[in-house]
Legacy VTK file of the C-alpha trace (Angstrom):
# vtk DataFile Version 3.0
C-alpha trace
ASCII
DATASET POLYDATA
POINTS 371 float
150.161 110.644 167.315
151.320 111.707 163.666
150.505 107.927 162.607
147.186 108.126 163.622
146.543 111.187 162.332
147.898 109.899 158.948
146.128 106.962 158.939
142.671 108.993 160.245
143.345 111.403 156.713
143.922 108.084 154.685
140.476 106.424 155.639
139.108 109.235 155.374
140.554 109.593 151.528
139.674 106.070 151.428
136.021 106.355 152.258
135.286 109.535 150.109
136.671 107.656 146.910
134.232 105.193 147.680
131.493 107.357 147.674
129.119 106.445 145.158
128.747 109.148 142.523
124.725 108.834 142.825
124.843 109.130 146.738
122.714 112.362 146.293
119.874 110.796 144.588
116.652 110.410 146.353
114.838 107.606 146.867
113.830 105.688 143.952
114.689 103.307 141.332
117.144 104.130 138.349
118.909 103.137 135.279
122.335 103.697 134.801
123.268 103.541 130.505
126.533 103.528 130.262
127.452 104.324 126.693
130.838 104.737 124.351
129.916 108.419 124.670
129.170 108.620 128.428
126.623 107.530 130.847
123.239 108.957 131.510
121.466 108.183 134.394
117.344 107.766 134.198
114.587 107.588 137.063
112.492 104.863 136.362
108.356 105.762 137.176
107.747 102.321 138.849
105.217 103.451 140.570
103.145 104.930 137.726
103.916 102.740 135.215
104.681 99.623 137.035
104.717 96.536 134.386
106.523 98.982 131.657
109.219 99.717 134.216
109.189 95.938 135.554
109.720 94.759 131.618
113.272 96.943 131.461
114.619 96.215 134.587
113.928 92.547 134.470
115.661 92.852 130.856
118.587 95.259 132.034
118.941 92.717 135.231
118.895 89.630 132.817
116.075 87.510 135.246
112.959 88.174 132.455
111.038 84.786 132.567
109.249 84.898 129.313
111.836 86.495 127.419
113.836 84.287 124.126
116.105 80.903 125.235
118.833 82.888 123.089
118.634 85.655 126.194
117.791 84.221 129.145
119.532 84.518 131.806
121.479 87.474 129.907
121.767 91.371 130.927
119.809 91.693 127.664
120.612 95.299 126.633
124.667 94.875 127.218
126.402 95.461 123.994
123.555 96.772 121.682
123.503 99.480 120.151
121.476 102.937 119.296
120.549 102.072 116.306
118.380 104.667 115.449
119.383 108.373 115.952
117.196 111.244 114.716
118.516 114.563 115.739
116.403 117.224 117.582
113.921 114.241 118.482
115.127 111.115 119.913
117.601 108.213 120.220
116.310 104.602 119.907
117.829 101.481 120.855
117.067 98.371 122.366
116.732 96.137 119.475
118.857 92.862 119.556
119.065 92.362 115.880
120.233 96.160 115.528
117.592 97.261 112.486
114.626 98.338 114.401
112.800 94.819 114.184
113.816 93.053 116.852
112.502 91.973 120.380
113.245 89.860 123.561
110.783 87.099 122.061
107.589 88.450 123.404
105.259 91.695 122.624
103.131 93.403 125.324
100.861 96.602 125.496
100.967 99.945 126.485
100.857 101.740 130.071
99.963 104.860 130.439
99.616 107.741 133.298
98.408 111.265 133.194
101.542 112.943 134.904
104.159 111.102 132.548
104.174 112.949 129.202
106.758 113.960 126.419
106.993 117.445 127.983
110.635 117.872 128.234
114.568 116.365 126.676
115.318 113.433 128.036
111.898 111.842 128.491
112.322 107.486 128.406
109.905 105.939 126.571
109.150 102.170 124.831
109.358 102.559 121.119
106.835 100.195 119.173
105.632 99.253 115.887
102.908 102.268 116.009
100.154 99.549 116.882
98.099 98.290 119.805
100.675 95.516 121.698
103.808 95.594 120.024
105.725 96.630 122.502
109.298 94.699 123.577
112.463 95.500 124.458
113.202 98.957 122.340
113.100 102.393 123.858
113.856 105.805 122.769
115.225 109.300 124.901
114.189 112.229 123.290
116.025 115.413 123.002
112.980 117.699 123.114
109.121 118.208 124.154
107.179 115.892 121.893
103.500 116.241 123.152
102.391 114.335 119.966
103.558 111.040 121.367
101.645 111.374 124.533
98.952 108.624 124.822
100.735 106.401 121.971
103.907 105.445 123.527
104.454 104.764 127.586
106.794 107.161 128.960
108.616 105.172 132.279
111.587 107.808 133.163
113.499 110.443 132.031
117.024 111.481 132.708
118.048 113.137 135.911
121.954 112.978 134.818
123.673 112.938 131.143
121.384 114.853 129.211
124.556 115.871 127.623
124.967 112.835 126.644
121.892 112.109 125.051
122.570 115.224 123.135
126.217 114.223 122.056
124.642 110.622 120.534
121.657 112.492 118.727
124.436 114.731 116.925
126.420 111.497 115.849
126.848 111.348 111.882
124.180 109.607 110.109
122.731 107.950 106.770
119.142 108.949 107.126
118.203 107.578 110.929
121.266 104.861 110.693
124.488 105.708 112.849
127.269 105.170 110.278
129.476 104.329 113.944
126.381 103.236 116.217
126.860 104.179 119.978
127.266 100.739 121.645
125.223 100.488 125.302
128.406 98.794 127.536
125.667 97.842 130.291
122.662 98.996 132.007
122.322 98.600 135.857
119.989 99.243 137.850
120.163 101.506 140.856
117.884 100.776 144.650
117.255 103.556 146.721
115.337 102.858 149.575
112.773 100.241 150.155
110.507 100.642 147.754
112.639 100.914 145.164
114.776 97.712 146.520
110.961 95.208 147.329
110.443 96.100 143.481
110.188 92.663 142.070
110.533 92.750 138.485
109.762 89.380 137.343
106.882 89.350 139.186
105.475 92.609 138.338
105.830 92.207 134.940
104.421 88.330 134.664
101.625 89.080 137.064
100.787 91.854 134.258
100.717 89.779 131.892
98.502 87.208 133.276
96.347 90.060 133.859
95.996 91.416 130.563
95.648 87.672 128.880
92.383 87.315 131.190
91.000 90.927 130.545
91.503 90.281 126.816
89.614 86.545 127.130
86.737 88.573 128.440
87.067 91.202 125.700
86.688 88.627 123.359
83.807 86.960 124.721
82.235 90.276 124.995
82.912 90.995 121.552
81.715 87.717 120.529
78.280 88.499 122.384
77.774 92.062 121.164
78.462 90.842 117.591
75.555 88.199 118.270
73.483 91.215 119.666
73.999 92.456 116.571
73.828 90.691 114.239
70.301 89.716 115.278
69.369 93.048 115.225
70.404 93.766 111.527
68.525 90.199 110.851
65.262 91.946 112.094
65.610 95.215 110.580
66.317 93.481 106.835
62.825 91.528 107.425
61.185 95.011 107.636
63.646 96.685 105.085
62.764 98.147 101.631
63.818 96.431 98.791
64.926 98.746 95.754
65.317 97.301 92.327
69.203 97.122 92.453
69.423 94.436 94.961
70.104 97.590 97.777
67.227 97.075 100.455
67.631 100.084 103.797
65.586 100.518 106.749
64.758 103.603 108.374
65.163 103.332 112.600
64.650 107.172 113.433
62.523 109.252 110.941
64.180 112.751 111.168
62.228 116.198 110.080
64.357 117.094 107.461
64.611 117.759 103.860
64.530 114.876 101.557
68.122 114.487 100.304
68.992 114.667 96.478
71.991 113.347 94.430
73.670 116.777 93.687
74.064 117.092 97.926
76.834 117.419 100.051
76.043 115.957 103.377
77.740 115.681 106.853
77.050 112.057 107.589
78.062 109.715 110.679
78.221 105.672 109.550
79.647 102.474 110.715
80.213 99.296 108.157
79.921 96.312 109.360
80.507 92.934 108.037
76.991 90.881 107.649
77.550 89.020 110.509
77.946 91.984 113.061
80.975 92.343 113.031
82.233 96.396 112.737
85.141 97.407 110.379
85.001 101.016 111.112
83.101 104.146 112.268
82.719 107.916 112.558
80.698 107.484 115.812
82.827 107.376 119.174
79.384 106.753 120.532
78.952 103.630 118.118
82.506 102.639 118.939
82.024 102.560 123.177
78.810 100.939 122.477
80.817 97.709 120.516
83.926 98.320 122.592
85.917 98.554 119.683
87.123 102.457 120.060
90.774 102.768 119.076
92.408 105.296 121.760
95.192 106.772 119.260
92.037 107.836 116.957
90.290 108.967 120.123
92.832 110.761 121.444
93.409 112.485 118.416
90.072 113.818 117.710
89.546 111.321 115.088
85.932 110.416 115.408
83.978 112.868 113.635
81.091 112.621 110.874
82.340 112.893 107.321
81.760 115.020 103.932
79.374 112.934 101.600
79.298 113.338 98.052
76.394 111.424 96.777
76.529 112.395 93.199
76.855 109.506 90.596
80.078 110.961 89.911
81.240 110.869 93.388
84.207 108.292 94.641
82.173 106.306 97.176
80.734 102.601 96.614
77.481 102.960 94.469
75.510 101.350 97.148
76.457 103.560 100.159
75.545 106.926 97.899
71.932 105.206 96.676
70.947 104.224 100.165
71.723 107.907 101.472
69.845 108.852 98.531
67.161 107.394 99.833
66.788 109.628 103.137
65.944 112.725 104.705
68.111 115.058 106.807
67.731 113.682 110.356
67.575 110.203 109.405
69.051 107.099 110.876
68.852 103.646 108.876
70.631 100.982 107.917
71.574 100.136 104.299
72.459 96.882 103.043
74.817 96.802 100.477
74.869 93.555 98.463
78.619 92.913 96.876
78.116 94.406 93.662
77.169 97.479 95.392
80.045 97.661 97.245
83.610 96.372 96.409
82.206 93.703 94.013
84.097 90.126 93.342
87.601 91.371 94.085
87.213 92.956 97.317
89.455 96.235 98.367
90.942 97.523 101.201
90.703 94.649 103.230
87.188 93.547 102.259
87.162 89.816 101.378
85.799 89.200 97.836
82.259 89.407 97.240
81.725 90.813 100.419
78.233 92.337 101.608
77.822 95.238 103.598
75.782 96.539 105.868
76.055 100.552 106.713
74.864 102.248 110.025
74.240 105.671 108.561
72.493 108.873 110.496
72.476 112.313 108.306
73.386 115.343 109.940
72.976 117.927 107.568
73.636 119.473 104.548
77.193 120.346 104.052
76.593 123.114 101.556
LINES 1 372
371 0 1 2 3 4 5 6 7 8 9 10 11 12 13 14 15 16 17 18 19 20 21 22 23 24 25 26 27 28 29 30 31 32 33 34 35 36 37 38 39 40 41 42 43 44 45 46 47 48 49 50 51 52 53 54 55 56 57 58 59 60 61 62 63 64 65 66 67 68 69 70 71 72 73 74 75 76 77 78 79 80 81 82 83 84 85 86 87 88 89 90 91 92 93 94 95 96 97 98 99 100 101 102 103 104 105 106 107 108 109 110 111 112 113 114 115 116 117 118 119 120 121 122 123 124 125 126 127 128 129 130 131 132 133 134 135 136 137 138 139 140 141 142 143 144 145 146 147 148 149 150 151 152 153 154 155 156 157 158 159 160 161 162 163 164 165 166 167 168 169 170 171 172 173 174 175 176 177 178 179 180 181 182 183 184 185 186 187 188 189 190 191 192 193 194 195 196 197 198 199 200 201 202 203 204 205 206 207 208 209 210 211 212 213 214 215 216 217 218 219 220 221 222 223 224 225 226 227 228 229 230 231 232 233 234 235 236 237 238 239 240 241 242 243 244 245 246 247 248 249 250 251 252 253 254 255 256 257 258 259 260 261 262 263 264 265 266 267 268 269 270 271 272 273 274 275 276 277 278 279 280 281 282 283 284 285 286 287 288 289 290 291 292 293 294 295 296 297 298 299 300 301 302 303 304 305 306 307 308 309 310 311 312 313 314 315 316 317 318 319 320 321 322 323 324 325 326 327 328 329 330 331 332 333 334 335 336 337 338 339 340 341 342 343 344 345 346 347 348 349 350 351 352 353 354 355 356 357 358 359 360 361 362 363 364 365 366 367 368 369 370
């Protein structure tokens, strides 16, 4: 009887130190980081953010299809590093070549969803180059609230064990952002609770989103293509009616407004667009103009950046010569068009991105006075 009730207490020992130490998780899918300071453990919005979270797992599992010959097949984020460590904000790592330039051999955009934001420590989010599509392999875990990320980088989890930890690497000796002894990631796995979280096909998800964004963007482009058309044939008709003004600068007036006729000592609030003279827009004030061309840029968006700007249209004034005589030309209220032969603009050199001896053709509608 003693034997049995020895051998009852050592299965018993037997089966609790088997226990695994995330057995009071629920449901869902999760990373496990184990690092040279300690692991963390993150829960991984799949089902918000589904081809973000399908691009690290597939990574972290090492069955990415698309990703580099020189990793397939690999558990891609084993061994590297954090390379980038700024206290009270984040740790970054991710990067293969260990500098903050590298990436699994492919670049993808960004996901977003209204109930993942930077509002806490320990939010995990893909780290990019700061532009449309550049996203890859490299992520960052912050240490506090960052709301000023929200809507420019995809948050995917944040860390439901180890925030410790994140806190111990963030407070790791530096020179400038550079670990002088980086924190090495041993291995990521990935953790399936319930059946969601284990049907989760990674490989799938993530190349199915792919495919998916290569045939929205085809369309985009044909759009594009047809609105610059569209556009272009309009600016073709207005320039037939256009006045022509001894400098070369010729502007056409679409919507008479009721205002006062504008001088060259004025300060005026002013919304424009510039496009190329085939159509095509370089940049705007208008969010309205921007919808209408489907060319609005979100971060700008999303940061208030669309607004009208402060004219000076004195011959003194820093602007192109052309854009200030066309205003010059108008009436508070207006809308025209102005086109700006090269000299008028950024003459045989170009600036800023405008090809040499580029002409110009501005969208302009005047607000008000600004003073």
């Amino acid at each position: 009887m003693k034997q049995l009730f020895k051998l009852t207490v050592v299965i018993l020992v037997l089966v609790t130190s088997c226990k695994s130490p995330y057995s009071n998780l629920e449901d869902g899918l999760y990373a496990e980081i184990k690092t040279t300071k300690g692991t963390m453990v993150a829960k991984l919005a799949f089902d918000k953010v589904p081809a973000v979270v399908a691009n690290f797992v597939s990574l972290a599992e090492g069955n990415n299809t698309i990703v580099d010959s020189l990793y397939k097949d690999k558990k891609f984020y084993n061994g590297l590093t954090f390379h980038r460590v700024v206290d009270q904000f984040m740790i970054q790592g991710g990067d293969p070549w260990g500098n903050g330039k590298g990436n699994p051999g492919y670049r993808f955009g960004n996901q977003f969803h209204p109930d993942l934001k930077h509002d806490k420590p320990g939010i995990l989010a893909m780290a990019n180059a700061g532009r449309p599509k550049t996203n890859g392999s490299q992520f960052y875990i912050t240490e506090v609230p960052r709301p000023d990320l929200d809507n420019r980088y995809s948050v995917f989890g944040e860390l439901v064990l180890g925030i410790e930890i994140q806190d111990s690497i963030s407070n790791i000796e530096t020179v400038g952002e550079i670990a002088i002894n980086p924190v090495i990631i041993e291995e990521i796995n990935i953790i399936r609770k319930g059946s969601e979280a284990k049907d989760f096909d990674a490989p799938k998800v993530f190349k199915d989103f792919l495919i998916s964004e290569a045939k929205k963007e085809k369309k985009r482009k044909e759009r594009r293509k047809e609105i610059t058309r569209a556009t272009n044939e309009k600016f073709y008709e207005q320039e037939e009616k256009a006045i022509a003004l001894a400098s070369g600068l010729r502007y056409f007036i679409s919507e008479k407004g009721e205002g006062e006729k504008l001088s060259e000592d004025d300060l005026i609030r002013v919304h424009y667009a510039v496009y190329f003279k085939n159509g095509t827009l370089i940049k705007t004030s208008n969010l309205k103009t921007a919808e209408a061309l489907e060319m609005v840029n979100e971060q700008r968006k999303n940061q208030n950046g669309y607004q009208p700007i402060i004219a000076d249209i004195s011959p003194d004034a820093d602007m192109i010569p052309g854009f200030k005589e066309g205003l010059q030309q108008l009436n508070v209220g207006d809308k025209a068009t102005i086109f700006v032969p090269y000299h008028l603009a950024y003459g045989e050199a170009g600036r800023q991105g405008i090809p040499p001896k580029s002409n110009l053709i501005f969208e302009v509608e005047v607000i008000e006075l600004a003073k």
